[in-house]
C-alpha positions as CSV (number, residue, x, y, z in Angstrom):
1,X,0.0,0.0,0.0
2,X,1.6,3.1,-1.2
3,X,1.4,5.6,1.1
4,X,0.2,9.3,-0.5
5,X,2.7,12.2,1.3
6,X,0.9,15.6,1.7
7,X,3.5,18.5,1.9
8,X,2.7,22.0,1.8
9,X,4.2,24.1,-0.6
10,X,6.4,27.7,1.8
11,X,4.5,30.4,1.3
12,X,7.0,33.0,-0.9
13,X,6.1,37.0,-0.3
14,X,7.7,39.0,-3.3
15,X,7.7,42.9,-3.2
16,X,7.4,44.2,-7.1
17,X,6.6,48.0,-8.0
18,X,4.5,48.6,-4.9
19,X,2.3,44.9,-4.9
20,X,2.7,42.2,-2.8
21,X,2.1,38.7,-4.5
22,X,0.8,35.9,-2.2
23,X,0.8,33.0,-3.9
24,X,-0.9,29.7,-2.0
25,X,-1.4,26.7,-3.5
26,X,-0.8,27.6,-6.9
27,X,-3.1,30.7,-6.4
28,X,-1.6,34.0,-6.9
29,X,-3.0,37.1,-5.3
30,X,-2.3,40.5,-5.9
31,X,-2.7,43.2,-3.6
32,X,-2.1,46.7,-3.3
33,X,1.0,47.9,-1.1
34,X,-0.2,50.4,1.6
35,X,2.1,51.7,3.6
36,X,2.8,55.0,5.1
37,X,5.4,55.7,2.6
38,X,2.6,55.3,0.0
39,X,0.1,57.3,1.5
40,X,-1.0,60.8,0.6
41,X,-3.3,62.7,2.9
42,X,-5.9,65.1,0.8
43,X,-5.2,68.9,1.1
44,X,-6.9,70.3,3.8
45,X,-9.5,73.0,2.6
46,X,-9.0,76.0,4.5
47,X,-11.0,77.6,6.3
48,X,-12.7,81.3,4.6
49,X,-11.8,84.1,6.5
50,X,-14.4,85.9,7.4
51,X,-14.3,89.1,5.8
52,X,-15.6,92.5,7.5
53,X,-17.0,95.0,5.3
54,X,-16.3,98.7,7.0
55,X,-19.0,101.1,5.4
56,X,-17.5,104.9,5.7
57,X,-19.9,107.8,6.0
58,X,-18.7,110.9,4.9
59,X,-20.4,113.9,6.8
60,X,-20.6,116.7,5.2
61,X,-21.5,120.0,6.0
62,X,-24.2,121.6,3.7
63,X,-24.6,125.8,3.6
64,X,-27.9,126.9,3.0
65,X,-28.6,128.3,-0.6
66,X,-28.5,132.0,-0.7
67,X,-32.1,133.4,-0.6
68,X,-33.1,136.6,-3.4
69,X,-35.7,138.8,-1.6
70,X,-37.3,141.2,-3.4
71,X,-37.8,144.6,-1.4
72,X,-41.5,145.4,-0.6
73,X,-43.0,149.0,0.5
74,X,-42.4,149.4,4.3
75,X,-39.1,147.4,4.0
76,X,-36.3,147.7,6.4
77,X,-32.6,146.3,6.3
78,X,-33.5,145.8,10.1
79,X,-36.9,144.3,9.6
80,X,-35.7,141.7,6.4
81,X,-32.9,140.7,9.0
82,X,-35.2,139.8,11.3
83,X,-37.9,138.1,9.4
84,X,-35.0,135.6,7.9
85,X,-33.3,135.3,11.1
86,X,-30.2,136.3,9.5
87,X,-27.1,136.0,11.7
88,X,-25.3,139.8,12.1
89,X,-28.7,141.2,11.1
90,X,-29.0,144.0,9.6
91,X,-25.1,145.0,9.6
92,X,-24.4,141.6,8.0
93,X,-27.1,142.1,5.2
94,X,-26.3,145.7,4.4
95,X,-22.5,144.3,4.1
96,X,-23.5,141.8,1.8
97,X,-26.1,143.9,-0.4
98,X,-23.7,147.4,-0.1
99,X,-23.5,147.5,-4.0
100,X,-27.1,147.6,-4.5
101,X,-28.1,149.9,-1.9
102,X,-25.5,152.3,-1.7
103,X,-23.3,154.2,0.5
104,X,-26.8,154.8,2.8
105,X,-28.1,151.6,4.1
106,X,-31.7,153.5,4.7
107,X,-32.0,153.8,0.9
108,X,-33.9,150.2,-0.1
109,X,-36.6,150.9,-2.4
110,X,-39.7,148.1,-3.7
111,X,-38.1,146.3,-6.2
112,X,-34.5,145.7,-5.4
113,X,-33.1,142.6,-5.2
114,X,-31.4,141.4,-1.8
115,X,-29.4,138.1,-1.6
116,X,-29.6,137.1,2.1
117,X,-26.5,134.2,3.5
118,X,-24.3,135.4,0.0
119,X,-21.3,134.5,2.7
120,X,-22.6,130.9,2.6
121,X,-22.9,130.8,-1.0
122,X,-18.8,132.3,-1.3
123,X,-18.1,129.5,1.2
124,X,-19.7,127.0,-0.2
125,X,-18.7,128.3,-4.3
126,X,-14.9,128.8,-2.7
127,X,-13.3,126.0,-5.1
128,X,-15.4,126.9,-7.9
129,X,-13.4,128.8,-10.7
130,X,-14.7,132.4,-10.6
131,X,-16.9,133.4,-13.3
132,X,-16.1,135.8,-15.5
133,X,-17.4,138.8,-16.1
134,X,-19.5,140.3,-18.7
135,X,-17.8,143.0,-20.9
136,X,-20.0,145.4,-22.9
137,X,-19.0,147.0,-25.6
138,X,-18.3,151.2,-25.6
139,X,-21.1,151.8,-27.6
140,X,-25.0,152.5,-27.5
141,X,-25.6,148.6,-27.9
142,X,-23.0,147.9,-25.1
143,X,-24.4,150.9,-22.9
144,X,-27.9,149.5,-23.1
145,X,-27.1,146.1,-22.4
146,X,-24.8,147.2,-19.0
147,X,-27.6,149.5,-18.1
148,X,-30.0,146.6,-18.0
149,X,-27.7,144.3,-16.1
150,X,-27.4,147.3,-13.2
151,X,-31.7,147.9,-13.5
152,X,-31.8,143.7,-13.1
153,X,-29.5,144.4,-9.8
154,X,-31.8,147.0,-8.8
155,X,-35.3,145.9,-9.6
156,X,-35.7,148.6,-12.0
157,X,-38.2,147.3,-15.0
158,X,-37.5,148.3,-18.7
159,X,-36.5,146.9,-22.0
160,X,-33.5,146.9,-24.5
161,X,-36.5,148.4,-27.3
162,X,-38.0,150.6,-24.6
163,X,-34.5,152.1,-23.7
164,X,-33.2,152.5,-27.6
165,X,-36.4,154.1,-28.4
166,X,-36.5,157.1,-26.3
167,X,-32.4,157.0,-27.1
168,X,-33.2,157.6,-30.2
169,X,-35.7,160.7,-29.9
170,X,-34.2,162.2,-27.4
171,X,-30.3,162.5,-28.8
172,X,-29.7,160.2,-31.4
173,X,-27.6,157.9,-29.6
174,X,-24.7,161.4,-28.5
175,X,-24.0,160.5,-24.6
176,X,-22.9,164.3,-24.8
177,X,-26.0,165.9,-26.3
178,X,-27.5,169.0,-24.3
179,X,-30.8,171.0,-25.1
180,X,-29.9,174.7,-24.5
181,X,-33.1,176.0,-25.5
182,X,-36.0,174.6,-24.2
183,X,-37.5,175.5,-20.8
184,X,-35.6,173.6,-18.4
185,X,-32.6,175.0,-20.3
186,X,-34.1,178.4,-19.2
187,X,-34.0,178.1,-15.6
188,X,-30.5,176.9,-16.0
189,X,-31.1,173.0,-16.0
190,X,-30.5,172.2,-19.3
191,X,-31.3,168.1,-20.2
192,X,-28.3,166.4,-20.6
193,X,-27.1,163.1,-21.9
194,X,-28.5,159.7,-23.5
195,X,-31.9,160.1,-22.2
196,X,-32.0,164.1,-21.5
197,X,-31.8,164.3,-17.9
198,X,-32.1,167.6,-15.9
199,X,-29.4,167.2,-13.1
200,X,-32.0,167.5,-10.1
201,X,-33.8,164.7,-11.6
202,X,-30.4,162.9,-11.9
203,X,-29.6,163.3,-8.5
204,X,-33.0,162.0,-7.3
205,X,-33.0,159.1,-9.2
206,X,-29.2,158.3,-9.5
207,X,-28.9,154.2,-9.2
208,X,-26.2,153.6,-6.5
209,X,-23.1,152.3,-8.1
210,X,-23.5,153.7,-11.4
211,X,-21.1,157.1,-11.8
212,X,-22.1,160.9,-10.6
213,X,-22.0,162.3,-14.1
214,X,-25.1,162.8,-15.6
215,X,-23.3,162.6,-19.1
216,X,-22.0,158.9,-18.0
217,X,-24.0,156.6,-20.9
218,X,-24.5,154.1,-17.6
219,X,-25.5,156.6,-15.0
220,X,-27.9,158.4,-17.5
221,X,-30.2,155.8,-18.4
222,X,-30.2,154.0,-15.5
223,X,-31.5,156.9,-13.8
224,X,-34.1,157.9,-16.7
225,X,-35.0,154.7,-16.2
226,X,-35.1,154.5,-12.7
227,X,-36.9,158.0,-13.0
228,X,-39.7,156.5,-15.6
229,X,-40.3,153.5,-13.7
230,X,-42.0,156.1,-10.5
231,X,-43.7,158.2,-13.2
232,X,-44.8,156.0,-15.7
233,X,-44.2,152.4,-14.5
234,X,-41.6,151.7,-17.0
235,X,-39.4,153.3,-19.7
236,X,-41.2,151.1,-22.1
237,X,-44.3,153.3,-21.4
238,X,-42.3,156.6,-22.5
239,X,-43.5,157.7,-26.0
240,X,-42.6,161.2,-26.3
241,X,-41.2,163.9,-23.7
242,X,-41.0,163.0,-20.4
């Protein structure tokens, strides 16, 4: 009786490219070397910082508009002051409005044009570029069109037509013209200039601002104008003599 021998084959571990090969009983396995050389740990994601968003709030001061009043019978420098609470009062506004009203602060009439808080507006219009200003031309076109500009100032109504109208009739457009005949001329206040002005007239209705020389093309018919506007409401309303 032949006796069958069982013998078991030595297990033989071979280390190729990163595998270990079992192999038992003929049978091969493959498996995957893991070791810590091997092994790669994924990237930790980090963490978003949080993010603060800072808002900034520029304050910033604001000066109140400059406010144009119109002058109304009964009007004082003191009593407008007053009325818009206007810091300095009267002193302040005279200071601000001196051009327009003249070297008397008692002479505001109905119709002129105040600006009240004109400070705050130079404050506020500091960086501005200044404006330049309007140039006229030395002739009876530009002598119209300045005389309009100071009546605007001065609340003084009349029109570039009305004005060159009564020009016209009364001395052709010659600032110098002078009627030595008529009555006025008579009892030694002869009419004079643009818009034939007798000096007491002149003086009465001279527009602060505007030159003491009734033959000045400016000062004349700003205050035949200024002169019209109390008589007849308006240049414009002149026809004839006046």
């Amino acid at each position: 009786m032949s006796a069958t021998a069982n013998h078991r084959r030595r297990k033989s571990i071979s280390l190729t490219r990163g595998l270990i090969v079992a192999t038992t009983g003929g049978a091969a396995l493959v498996l995957p070397l893991v070791g810590a050389g091997f092994a790669s740990a994924a990237p930790a994601q980090p963490k978003a910082a949080a993010s603060t968003v800072a808002t900034v709030k520029e304050k910033t001061g604001q000066n109140a508009a400059p406010t144009i009043y119109s002058v109304i019978a009964g009007d004082t420098l003191s009593k407008i002051a007053r009325g818009h609470s206007l810091s300095g009062g009267w002193k302040k506004l005279y200071e601000d409005n001196r051009e327009i009203v003249g070297d008397n602060p008692a002479n505001i009439r109905p119709g002129m044009k105040l600006t009240i808080g004109a400070q705050a507006e130079s404050k506020t219009s500091a960086a501005a570029p200044a404006a330049t200003p309007a140039t006229y031309t030395n002739d009876l076109d530009g002598w119209i069109k300045k005389s309009l500009a100071v009546m605007a100032k001065h609340g003084i109504p009349g029109s570039y037509d009305g004005i060159h109208r009564n020009v016209m009739r009364e001395s052709s457009g010659n600032p110098l013209a002078i009627n030595n005949w008529d009555s006025n001329a008579a009892k030694g206040t002869p009419s004079k200039g643009l818009l034939q002005i007798i000096d007491p007239t002149f003086r009465a209705y001279h527009v602060p601002g505007t030159s003491l020389d009734s033959y000045d093309p400016i000062a004349n018919i700003t205050a035949a104008c200024n002169y019209a506007a109390d008589k007849y409401g308006s240049i414009d309303n002149v026809f004839g003599a006046y």
